[in-house]
VEXDREN-2710 file (C-alpha; in Angstrom, 1 decimal):
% VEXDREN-2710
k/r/px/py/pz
1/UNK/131.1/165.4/-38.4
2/UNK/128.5/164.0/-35.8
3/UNK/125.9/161.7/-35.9
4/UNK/123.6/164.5/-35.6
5/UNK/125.1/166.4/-38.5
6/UNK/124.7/163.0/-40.5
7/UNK/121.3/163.0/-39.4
8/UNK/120.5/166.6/-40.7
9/UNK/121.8/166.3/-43.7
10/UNK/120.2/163.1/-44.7
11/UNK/116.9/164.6/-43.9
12/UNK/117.6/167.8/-46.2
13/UNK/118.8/165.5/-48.7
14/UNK/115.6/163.5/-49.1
15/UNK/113.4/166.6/-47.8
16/UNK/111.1/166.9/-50.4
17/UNK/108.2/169.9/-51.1
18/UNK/104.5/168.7/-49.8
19/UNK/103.0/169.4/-53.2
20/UNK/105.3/169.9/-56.7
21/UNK/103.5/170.8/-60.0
22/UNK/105.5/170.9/-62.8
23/UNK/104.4/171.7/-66.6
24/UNK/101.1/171.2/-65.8
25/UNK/98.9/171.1/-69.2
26/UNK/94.9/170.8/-68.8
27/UNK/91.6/171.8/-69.7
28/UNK/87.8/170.7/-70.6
29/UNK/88.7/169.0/-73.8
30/UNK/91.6/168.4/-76.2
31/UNK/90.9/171.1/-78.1
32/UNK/90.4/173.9/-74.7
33/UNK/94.2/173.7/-72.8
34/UNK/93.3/176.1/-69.8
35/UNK/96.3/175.6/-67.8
36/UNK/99.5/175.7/-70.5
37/UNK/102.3/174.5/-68.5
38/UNK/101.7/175.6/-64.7
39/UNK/104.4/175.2/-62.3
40/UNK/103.5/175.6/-58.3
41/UNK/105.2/174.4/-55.4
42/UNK/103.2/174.1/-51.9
43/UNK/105.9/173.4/-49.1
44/UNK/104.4/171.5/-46.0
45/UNK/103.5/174.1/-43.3
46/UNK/102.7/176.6/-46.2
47/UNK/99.5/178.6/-47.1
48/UNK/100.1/179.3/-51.0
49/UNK/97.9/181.9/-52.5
50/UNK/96.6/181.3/-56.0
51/UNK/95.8/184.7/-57.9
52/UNK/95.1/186.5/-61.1
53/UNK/92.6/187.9/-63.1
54/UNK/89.0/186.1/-64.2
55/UNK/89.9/183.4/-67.2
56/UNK/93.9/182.9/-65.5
57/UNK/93.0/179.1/-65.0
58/UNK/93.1/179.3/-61.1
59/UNK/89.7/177.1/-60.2
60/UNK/91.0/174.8/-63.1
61/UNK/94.6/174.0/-61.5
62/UNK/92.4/173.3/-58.2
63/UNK/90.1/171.1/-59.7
64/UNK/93.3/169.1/-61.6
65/UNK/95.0/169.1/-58.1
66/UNK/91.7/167.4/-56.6
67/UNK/91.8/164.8/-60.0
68/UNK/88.3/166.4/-61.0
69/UNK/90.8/167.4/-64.1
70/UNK/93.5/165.1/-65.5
71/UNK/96.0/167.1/-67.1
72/UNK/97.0/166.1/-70.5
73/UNK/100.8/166.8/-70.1
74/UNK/103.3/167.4/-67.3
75/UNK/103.2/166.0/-63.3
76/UNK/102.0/166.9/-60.2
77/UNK/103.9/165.1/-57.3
78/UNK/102.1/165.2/-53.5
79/UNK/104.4/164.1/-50.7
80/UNK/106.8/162.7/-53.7
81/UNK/104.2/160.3/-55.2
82/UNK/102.8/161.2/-58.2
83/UNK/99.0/162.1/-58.5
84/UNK/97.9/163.4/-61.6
85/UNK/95.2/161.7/-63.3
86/UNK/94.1/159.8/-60.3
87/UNK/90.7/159.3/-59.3
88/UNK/89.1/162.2/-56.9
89/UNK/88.6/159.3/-54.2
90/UNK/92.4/158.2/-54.7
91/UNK/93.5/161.5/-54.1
92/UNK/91.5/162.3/-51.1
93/UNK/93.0/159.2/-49.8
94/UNK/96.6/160.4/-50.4
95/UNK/95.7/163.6/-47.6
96/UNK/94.2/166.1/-50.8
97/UNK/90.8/167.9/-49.4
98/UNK/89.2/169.9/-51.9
99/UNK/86.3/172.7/-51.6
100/UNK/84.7/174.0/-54.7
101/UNK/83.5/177.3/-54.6
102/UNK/79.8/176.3/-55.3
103/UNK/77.8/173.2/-54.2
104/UNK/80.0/172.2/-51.4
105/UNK/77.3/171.6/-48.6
106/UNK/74.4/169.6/-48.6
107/UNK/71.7/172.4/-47.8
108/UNK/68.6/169.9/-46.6
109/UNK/70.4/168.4/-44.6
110/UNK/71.8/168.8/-40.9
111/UNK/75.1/170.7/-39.9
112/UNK/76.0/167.2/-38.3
113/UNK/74.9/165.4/-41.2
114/UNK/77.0/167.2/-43.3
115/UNK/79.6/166.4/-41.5
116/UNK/78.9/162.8/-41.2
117/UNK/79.2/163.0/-45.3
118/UNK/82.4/164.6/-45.1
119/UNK/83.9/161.7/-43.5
120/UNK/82.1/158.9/-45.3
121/UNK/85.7/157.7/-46.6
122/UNK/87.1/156.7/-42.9
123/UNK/83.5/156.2/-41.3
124/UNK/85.3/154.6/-38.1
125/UNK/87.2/157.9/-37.2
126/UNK/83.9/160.3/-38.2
127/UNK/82.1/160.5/-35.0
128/UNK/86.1/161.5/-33.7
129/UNK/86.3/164.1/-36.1
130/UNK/82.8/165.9/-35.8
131/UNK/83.5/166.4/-32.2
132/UNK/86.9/168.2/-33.2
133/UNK/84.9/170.1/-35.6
134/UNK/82.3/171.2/-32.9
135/UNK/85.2/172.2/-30.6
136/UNK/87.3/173.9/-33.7
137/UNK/84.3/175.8/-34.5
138/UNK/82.1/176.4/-32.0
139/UNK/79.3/177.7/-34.3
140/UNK/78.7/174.2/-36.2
141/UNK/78.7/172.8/-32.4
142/UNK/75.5/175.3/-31.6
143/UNK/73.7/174.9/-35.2
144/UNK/74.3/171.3/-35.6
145/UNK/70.5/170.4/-36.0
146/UNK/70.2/173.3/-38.2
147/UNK/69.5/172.4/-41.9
148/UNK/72.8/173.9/-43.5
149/UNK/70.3/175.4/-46.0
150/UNK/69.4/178.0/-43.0
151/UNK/73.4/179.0/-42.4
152/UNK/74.6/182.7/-44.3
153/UNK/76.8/182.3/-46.5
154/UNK/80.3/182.8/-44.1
155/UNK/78.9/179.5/-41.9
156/UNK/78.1/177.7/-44.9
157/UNK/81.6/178.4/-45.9
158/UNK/82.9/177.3/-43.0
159/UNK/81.2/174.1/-42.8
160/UNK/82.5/173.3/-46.3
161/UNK/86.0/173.5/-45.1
162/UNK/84.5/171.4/-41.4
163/UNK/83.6/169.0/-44.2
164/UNK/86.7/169.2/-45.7
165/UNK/88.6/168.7/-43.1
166/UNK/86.8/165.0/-41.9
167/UNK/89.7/163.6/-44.1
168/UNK/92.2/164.3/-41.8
169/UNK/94.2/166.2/-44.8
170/UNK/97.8/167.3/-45.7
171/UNK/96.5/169.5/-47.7
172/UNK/93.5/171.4/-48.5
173/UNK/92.3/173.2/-51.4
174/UNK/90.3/176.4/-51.3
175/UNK/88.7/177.7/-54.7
176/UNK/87.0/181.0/-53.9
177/UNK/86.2/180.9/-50.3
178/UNK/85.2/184.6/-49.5
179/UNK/83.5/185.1/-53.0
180/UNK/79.9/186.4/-52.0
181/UNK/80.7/187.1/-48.9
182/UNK/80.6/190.7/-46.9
183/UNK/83.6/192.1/-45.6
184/UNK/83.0/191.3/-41.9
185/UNK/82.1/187.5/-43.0
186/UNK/84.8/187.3/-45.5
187/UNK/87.4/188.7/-42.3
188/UNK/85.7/186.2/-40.1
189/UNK/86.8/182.9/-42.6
190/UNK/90.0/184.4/-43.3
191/UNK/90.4/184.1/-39.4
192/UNK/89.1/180.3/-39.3
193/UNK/91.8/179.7/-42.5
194/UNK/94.5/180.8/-40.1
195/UNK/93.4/178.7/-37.7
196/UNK/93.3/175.2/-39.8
197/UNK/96.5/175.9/-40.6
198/UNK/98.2/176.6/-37.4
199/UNK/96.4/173.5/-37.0
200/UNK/99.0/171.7/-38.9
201/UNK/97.2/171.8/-42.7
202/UNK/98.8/172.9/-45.5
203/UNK/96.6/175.3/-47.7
204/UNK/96.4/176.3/-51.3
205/UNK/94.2/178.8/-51.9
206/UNK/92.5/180.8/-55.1
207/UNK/91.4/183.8/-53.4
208/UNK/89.5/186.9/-55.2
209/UNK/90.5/189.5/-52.1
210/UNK/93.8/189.4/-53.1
211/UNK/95.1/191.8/-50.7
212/UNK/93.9/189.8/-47.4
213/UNK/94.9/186.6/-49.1
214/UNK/98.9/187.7/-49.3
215/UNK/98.1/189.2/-45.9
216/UNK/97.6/185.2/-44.6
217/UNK/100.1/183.2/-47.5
218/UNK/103.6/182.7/-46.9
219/UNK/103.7/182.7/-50.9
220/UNK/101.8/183.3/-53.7
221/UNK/101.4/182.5/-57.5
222/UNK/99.8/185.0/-59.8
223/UNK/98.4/183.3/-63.1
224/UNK/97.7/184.9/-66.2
225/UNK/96.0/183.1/-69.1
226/UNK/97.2/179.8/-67.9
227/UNK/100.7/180.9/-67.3
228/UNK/102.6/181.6/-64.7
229/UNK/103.1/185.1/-64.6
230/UNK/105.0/185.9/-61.2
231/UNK/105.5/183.9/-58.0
232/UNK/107.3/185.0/-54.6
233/UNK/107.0/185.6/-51.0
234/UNK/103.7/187.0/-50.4
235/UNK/104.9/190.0/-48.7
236/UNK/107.0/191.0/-51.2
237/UNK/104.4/190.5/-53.5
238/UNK/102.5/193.0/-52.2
239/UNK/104.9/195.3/-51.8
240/UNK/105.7/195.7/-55.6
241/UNK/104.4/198.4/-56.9
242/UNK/103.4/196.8/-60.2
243/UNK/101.6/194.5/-58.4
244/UNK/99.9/196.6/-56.4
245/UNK/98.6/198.7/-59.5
246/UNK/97.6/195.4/-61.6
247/UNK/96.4/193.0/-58.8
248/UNK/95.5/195.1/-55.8
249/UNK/94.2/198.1/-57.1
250/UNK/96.5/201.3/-56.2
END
């Protein structure tokens, strides 16, 4: 065996998934356990698609990834290091960005400023990162005196995730992103998604439209009633007939 065959195997060996959630128990109180004993995985390089019907626990195993949650039982590992029950700030820290599916701009205030709040936890790298922002999205660059109250609701979208992203992050969480939006817009942010990741982020996303979301994931998870319920490749996934009747209507 060569050095190089040494090398390779060492580095499967301690190769480890980006994010690993395992047993996950959680909810709003002791007495209300949304999430009973999620498992997920989120290889690095991946865009994971989080699915299922209204009440599956999807926005709450996002918020317990972020740490707006801490789950009662069972562990969520990111990069091998374990994160559950950490503060929001810690886990931002550790590479986690996370976008809530309401209230995630500041509307009176500027494009730029919002940006500028994005990156208030490495302030010496933020005037850096706007300017990739402005060249990553060209429409924030044009707007960015523009109260973000005056954006529709696709740019105000995307500068959520331009926020977002001002952490430099590993991985980012998306609960929701197209919900409100028309099809053109909603095609138009699935189109900046793609991009961020190409860029090198891993994504886990709860998605609504979920037959353009397995259309962008490598994999998806499909969560019903806090369970998991089925998990695969994501074109497989929407290939299965049953599926396809239950998830993605015909």
């Amino acid at each position: 065996m060569t050095n190089g065959d040494v090398a390779a195997n060492d580095a499967r060996t301690t190769a480890h998934p980006l994010l690993v959630v395992e047993q996950v128990v959680a909810g709003y109180s002791a007495a209300d356990e949304v999430l009973k004993g999620i498992d997920l995985r989120v290889e690095t390089g991946e865009i994971v698609a989080i699915l299922g019907p209204n009440g599956a626990g999807k926005s709450t195993l996002v918020k317990t990834l972020a740490g707006l949650i801490a789950p009662s039982r069972g562990s969520i590992l990111l990069d091998g290091r374990p994160i559950a029950g950490r503060a929001p700030r810690e886990i931002s820290r550790a590479g986690v960005a996370y976008v809530p599916q309401e209230q995630n701009i500041f509307p009176t205030m500027s494009v730029r400023e919002n940006l500028e709040m994005g990156g208030f936890l490495d302030p010496r790298n933020s005037a850096r990162r706007i300017e990739q922002a402005f060249t990553r999205f060209p429409m924030l660059a044009r707007r960015r005196r523009v109260q973000a109250r005056a954006l529709s609701g696709g740019e105000r979208q995307v500068l959520a995730m331009a926020m977002a992203l001002m952490v430099d992050p590993t991985l980012l969480l998306l609960d929701e992103p197209s919900a409100g939006l028309s099809p053109i817009a909603a095609q138009r942010l699935f189109d900046d998604i793609v991009a961020i990741h190409r860029g090198g982020v891993s994504i886990a996303m709860v998605e609504q439209n979920a037959h353009e979301a397995l259309t962008i994931a490598d994999r998806a998870y499909i969560l019903v009633d806090g369970r998991n319920h089925r998990d695969g490749a994501a074109a497989a996934l929407a290939a299965d007939p049953d599926i396809r009747r239950v998830f993605l209507g015909g």
